[in-house]
Each structure stands twice: as C-alpha cells, then as structure tokens.
MARDO-668052 format. One record per residue (C-alpha): residue in one letter; x, y, z. Coordinates in steps of 0.5 Angstrom, whole numbers, padded with zeros to 4 digits, always signed. Layout:
AXYZ ...
END
This chain:
X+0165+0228+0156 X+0172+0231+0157 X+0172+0238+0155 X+0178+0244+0156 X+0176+0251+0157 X+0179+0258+0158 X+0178+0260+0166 X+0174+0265+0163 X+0169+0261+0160 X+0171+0262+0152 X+0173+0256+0148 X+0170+0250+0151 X+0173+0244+0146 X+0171+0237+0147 X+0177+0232+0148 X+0173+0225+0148 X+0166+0224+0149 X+0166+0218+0154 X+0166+0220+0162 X+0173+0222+0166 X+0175+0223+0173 X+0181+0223+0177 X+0184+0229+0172 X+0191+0231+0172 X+0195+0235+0167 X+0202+0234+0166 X+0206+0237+0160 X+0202+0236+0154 X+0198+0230+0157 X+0192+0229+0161 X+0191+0224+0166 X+0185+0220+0168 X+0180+0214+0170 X+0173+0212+0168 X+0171+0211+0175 X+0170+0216+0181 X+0171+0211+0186 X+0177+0208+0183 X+0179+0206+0175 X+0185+0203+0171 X+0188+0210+0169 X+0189+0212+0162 X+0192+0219+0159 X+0190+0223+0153 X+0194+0229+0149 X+0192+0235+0151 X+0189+0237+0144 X+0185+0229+0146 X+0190+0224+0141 X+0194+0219+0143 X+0190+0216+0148 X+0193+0210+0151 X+0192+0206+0159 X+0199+0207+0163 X+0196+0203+0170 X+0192+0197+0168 X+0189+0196+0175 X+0184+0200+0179 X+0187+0206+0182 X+0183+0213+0185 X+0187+0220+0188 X+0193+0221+0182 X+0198+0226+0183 X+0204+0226+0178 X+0210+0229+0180 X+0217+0229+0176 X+0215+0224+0171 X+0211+0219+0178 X+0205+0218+0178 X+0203+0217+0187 X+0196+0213+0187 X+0192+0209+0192 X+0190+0203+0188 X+0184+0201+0191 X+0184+0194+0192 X+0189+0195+0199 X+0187+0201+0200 X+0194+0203+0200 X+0199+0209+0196 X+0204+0207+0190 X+0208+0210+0186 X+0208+0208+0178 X+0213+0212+0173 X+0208+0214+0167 X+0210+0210+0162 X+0207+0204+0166 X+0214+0202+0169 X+0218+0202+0176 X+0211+0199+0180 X+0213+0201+0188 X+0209+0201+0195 X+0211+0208+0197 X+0211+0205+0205 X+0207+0199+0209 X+0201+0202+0212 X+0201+0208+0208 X+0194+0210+0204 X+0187+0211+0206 X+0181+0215+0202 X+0186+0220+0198 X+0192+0223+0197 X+0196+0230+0196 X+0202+0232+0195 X+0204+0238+0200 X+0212+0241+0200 X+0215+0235+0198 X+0211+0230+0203 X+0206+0226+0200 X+0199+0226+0205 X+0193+0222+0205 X+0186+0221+0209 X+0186+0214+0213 X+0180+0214+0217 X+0179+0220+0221 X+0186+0221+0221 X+0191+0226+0216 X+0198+0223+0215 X+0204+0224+0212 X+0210+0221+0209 X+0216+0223+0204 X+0216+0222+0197 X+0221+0215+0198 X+0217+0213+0204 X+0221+0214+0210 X+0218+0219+0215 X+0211+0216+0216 X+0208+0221+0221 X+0199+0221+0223 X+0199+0228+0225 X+0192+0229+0228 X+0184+0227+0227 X+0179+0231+0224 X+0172+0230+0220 X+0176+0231+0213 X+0170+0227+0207 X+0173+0223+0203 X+0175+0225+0196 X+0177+0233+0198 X+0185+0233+0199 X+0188+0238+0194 X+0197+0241+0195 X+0198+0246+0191 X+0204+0252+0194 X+0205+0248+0200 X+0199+0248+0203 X+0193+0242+0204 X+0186+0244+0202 X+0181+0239+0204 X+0173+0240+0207 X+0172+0238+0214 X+0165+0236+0215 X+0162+0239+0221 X+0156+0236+0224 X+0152+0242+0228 X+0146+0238+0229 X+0144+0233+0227 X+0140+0235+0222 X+0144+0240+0219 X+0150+0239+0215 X+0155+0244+0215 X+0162+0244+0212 X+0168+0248+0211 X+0174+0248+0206 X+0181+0249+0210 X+0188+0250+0208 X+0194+0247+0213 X+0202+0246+0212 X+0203+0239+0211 X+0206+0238+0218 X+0199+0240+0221 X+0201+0246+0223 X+0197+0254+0221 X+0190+0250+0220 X+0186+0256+0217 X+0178+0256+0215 X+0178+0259+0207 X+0170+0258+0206 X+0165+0255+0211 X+0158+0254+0205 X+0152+0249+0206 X+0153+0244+0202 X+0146+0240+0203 X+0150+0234+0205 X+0151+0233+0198 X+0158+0231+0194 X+0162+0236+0191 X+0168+0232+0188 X+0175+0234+0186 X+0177+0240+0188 X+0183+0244+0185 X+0187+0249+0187 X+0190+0254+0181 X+0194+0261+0181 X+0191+0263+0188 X+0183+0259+0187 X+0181+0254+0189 X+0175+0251+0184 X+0170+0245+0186 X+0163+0244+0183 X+0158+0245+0187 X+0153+0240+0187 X+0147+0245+0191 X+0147+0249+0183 X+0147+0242+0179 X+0154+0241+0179 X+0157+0248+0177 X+0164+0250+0177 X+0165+0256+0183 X+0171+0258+0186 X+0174+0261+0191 X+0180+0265+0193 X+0185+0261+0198 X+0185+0268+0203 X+0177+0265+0203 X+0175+0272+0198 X+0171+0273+0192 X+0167+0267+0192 X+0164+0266+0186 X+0161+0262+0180 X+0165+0261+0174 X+0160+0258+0168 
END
C-alpha cells in the first residue's frame, strides 16, 4: 500500500491500500502509477483523499515541474509533457526519450540504449552527451546534479555497480557509492536534503540511504 513516514521512522500512515509506483510529491499532492514498467498515472492528497486519474495512457519515470508533468509514455518510448490537470498533451522533442527520465538544472535527461541525453525543457537543444552501462529505472536530478547506477561487470560472475552523480552536460562524473547488489533490482532511488535514499533489495527491500558526498551509509527503517 501507499504509506508516508518521518525520515526517522515515526508516524507511518497508510494513504491507500493498493499498490503504487512512480511516486512523486508536488504541493499537497501525490503522484502515481499501478505498474513499474508503465501505468496510467493517478494523484491522491497527501493526506490520501481526492484520488483522481490525470494521464490516462501507460507512462513510466514522472518529473513534475511548475504545474507539467515530463514522462516517457510507454507505447513509443518517447518523453511528454501533460499539464497536471490532464490538459495541453505535447512531444517534448522527436527522438527524445528512452528507459527513464530526470530533470537536471533545467534540461530534461534521459537513458536511451547505452547513451545518456539531454534536452531543454521546451525541447530544443537535443544533445547525446556520452555512453555508459547506466541500468534502466535509476535517474534521479536533484540541486543540478544526476544521480544514476552505472552497472560494472568486473567478470562475468560477479555483478558490481555503482551509484554516480554528473552535471547535466556530462561533465564532474563523481563516484557516491559502489555496493554489491547481487544483480538484484533496487528501484527508484530519490535524492532528498543531501541523501540519496534507494531500497535495497540484498536486505528484502529495506529503505537505506546514503549522503551525496558518498558518506554515511546507513539503513533507515
């Protein structure tokens, strides 16, 4: 179910008891999808009223900024922008999109292939700023930074990888945590006041965190 909690583990309230993905918080309202890989997005209150659909199509990777919402619809693969009241649907640049989507100092980023882009918000400017082993489902912009895990096959029996952090024209690529996660899946990491949070799925999906200087590394709850 969809629950909200104190960074330090107090006051856990269930909001709705149906399963949600794709979370984003804006104002005093929650955004979501049904599907990890993709579902028509909804938004709830905060304090879990009000629930109502705002895109009706299958979308994945949602960033809301200044009453838009950016998105990669999941049929082409490709990123949109939909005001939050459902309105004003519009292709943000052809070509443009890929396995996620981030907003980083005012360029929206994306995964397509083996390839990092970017692009201004009103879709000019569409750069492809290098190749990286970057798993699907892990960029994150917060404070003008990306923040990403960057897979890193040390053999081939052993899977490593790494979270980073890089300015949005590719530039001041800096390691925060190298940890071995089993080549398990540790979706949907968030970046909040100088940590990066992510479950990790080697401790059955626990919250852990770490500090974006790569410090204090921890389990939350």
């Amino acid at each position: 179910g969809l629950c909200k909690i104190k960074i330090d583990g107090t006051e856990k309230t269930l909001l709705r008891t149906d399963v949600n993905y794709w979370l984003y918080v804006e104002d005093d309202w929650i955004y979501f999808s049904h599907h990890p890989w993709g579902g028509t997005l909804n938004r709830v209150k905060t304090d879990g009223s009000s629930a109502e659909p705002v895109i009706t199509e299958k979308c994945r990777s949602i960033n809301i900024l200044n009453g838009w919402v950016y998105y990669i619809n999941e049929s082409d693969e490709l990123a949109y922008k939909i005001k939050t009241d459902g309105t004003g649907k519009t292709l943000i640049s052809p070509g443009f999109g890929g396995s996620d989507l981030a907003i980083v100092g005012g360029k929206l980023m994306s995964k397509n292939g083996y390839y990092i882009q970017n692009v201004n918000l009103d879709g000019s400017g569409f750069n492809q700023i290098g190749e990286t082993n970057v798993s699907p489902h892990f960029l994150c912009g917060n404070d003008g930074w990306l923040y990403f895990l960057e897979s890193d096959l040390r053999d081939r029996n052993n899977y490593y990888a790494a979270f980073y952090k890089m300015k949005s024209d590719g530039s001041q690529k800096i390691k925060v945590l190298e940890y071995d996660f089993q080549n398990k899946a540790n979706f949907f990491i968030n970046v909040a006041d100088g940590w990066l949070y992510f479950p990790n799925e080697n401790d059955n999906g626990y919250l852990y965190r770490v500090k974006t200087d790569g410090t204090g590394f921890q389990k939350t709850y």
